[in-house]
Backbone as a chain_set.jsonl record, in Angstrom:
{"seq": "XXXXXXXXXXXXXXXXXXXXXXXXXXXXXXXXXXXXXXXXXXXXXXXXXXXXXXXXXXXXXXXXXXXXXXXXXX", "coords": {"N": [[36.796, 277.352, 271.54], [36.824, 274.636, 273.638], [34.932, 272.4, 275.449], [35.068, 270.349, 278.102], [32.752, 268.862, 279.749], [31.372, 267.526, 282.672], [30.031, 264.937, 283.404], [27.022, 264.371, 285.392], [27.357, 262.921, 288.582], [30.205, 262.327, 288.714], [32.57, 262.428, 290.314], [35.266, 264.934, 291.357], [38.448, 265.014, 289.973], [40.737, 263.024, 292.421], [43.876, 263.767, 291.884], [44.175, 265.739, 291.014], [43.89, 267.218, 292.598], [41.795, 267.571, 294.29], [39.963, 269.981, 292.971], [38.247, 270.303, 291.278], [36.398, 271.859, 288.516], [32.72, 272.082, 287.139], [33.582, 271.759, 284.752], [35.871, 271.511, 282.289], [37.89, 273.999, 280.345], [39.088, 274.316, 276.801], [41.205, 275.596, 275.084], [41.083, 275.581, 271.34], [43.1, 275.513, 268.332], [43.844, 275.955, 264.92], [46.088, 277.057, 263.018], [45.937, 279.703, 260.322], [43.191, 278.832, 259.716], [39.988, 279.104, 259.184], [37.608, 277.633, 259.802], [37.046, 274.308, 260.344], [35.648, 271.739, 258.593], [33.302, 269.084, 259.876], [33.405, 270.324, 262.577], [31.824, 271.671, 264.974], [29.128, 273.215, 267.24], [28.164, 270.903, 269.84], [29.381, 268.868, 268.79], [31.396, 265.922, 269.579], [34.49, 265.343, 270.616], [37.639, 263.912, 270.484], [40.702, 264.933, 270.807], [44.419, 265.559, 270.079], [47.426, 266.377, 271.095], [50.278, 268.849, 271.852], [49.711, 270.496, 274.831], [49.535, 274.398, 276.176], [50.02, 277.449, 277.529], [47.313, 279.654, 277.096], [46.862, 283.188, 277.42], [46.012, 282.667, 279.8], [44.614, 280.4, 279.504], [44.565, 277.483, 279.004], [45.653, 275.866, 275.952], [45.574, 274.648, 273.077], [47.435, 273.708, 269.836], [46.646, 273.475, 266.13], [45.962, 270.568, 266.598], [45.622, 267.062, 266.089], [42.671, 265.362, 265.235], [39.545, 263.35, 266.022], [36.369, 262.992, 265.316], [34.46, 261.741, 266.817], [31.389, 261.876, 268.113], [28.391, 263.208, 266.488], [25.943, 265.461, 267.36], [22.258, 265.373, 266.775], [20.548, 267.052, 264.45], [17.435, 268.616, 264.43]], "CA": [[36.896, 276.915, 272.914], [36.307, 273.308, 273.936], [34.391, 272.619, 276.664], [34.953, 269.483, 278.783], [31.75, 268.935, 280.437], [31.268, 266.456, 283.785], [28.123, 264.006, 283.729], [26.414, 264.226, 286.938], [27.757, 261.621, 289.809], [31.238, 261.99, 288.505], [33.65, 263.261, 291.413], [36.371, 265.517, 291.43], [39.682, 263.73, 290.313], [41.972, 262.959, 293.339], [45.181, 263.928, 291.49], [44.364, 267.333, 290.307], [43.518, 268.305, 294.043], [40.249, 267.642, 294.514], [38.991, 271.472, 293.228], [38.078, 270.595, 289.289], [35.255, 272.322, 288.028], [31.866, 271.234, 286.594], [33.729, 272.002, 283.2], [37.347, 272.265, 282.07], [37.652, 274.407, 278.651], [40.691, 273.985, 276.394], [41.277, 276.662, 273.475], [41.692, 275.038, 270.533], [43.266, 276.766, 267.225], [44.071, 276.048, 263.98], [46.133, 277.906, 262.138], [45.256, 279.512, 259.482], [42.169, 278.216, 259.42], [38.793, 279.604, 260.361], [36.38, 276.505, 260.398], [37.372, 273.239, 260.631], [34.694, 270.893, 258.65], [32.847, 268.809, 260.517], [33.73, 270.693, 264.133], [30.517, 272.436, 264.929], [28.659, 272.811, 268.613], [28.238, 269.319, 270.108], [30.081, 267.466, 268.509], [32.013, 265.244, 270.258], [35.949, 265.392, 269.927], [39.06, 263.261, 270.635], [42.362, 265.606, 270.657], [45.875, 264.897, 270.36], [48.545, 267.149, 270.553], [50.793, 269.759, 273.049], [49.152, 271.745, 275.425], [50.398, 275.114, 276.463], [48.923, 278.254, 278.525], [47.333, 281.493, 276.209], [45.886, 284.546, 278.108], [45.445, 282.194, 281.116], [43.695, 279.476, 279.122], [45.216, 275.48, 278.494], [45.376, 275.96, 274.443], [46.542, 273.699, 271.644], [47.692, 274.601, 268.786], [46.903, 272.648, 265.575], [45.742, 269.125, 267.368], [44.974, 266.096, 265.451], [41.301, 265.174, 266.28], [38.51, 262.082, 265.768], [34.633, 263.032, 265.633], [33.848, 260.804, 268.096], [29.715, 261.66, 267.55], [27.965, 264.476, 266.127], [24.788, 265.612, 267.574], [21.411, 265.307, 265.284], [19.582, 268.694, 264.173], [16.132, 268.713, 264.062]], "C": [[36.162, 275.581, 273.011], [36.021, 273.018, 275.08], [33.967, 270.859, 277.528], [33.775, 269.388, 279.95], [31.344, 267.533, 281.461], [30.37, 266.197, 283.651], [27.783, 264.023, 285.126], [26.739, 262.984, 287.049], [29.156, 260.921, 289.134], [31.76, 263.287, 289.246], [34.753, 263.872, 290.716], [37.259, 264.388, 291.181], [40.913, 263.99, 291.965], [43.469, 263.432, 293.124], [45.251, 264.924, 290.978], [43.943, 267.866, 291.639], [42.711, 268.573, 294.188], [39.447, 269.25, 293.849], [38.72, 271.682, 291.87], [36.398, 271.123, 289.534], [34.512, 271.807, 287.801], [32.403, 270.973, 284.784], [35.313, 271.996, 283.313], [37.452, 272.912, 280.324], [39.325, 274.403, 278.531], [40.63, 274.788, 274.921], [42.154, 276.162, 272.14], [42.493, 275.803, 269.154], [44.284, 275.913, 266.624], [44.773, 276.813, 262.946], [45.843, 278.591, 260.868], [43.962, 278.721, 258.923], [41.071, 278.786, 259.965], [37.726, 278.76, 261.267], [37.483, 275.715, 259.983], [36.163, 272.342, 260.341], [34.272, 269.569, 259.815], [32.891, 269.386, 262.185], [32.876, 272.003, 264.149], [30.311, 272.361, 266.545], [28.192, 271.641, 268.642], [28.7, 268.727, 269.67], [31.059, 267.016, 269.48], [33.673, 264.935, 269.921], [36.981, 264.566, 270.701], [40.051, 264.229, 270.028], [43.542, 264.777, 270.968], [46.69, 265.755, 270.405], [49.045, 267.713, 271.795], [49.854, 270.58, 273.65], [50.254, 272.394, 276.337], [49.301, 276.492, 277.178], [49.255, 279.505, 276.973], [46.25, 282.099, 276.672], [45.23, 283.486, 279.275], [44.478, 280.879, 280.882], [44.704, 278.292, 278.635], [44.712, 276.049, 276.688], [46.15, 274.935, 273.625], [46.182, 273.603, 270.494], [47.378, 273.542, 267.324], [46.776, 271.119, 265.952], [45.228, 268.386, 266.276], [43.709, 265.465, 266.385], [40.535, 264.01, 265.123], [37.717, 263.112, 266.761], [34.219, 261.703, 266.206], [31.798, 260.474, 267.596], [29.378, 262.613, 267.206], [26.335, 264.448, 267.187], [23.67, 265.805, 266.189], [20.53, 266.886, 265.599], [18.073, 268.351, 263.632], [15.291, 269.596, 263.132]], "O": [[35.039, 275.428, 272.532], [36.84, 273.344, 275.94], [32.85, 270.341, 277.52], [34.011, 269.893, 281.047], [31.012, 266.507, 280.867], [29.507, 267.073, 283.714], [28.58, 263.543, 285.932], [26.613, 262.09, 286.212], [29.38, 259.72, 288.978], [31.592, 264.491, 289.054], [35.166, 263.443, 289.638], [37.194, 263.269, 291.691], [41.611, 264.946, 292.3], [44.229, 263.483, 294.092], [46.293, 265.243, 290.406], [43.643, 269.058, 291.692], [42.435, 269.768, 294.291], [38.357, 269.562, 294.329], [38.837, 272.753, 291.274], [35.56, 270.853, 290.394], [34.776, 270.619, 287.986], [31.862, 270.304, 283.904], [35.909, 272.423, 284.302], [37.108, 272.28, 279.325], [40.272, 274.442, 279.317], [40.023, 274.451, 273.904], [43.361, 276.265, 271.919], [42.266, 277.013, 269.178], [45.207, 275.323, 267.186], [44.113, 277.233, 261.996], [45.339, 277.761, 260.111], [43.873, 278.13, 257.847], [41.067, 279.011, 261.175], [37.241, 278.849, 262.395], [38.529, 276.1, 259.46], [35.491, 271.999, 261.314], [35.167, 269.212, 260.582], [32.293, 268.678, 262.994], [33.106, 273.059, 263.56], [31.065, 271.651, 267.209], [27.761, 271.16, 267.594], [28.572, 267.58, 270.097], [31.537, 267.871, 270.226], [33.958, 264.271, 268.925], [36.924, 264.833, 271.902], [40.185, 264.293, 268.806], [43.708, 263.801, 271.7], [46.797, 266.143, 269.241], [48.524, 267.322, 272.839], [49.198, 271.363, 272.963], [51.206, 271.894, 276.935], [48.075, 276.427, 277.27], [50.198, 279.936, 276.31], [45.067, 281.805, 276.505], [44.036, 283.546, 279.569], [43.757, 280.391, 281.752], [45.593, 278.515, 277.813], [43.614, 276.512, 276.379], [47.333, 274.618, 273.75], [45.046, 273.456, 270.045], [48.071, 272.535, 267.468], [47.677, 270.421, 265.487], [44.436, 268.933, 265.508], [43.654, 265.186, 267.583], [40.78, 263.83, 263.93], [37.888, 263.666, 267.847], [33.592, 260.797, 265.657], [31.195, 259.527, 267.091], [30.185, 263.445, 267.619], [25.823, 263.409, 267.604], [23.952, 266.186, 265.053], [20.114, 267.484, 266.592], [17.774, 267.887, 262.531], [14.079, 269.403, 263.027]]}, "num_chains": 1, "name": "protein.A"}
């Protein structure tokens, strides 16, 4: 699950009908695949691909993606 997260003193968009969340999540999946090197918590992701609805959730299937940034571990 990918979890689109709003920075404080960023509004609702106007074109989705003012009523977005503090978050939008997007279920990602891989087939066959369990992990996905480098794609860990925080990291930072760029997707590409179809989205489609599963069990009530925006999902896409197989997306081509850019690590944008990783977070550092202390």
């Amino acid at each position: 699950m990918v979890v689109d997260a709003l920075r404080p003193g960023i509004q609702p968009s106007a074109t989705s009908g003012g009523a977005r969340k503090p978050y939008d999540r997007l279920r990602v999946i891989w087939l066959g695949r369990t992990r996905v090197p480098g794609i860990e918590a925080g990291v930072e992701l760029r997707l590409n691909g179809m989205v489609t609805q599963l069990d009530g959730f925006p999902a896409m299937f197989n997306p081509r993606y850019e690590i944008l940034s990783r977070q550092e571990h202390l």
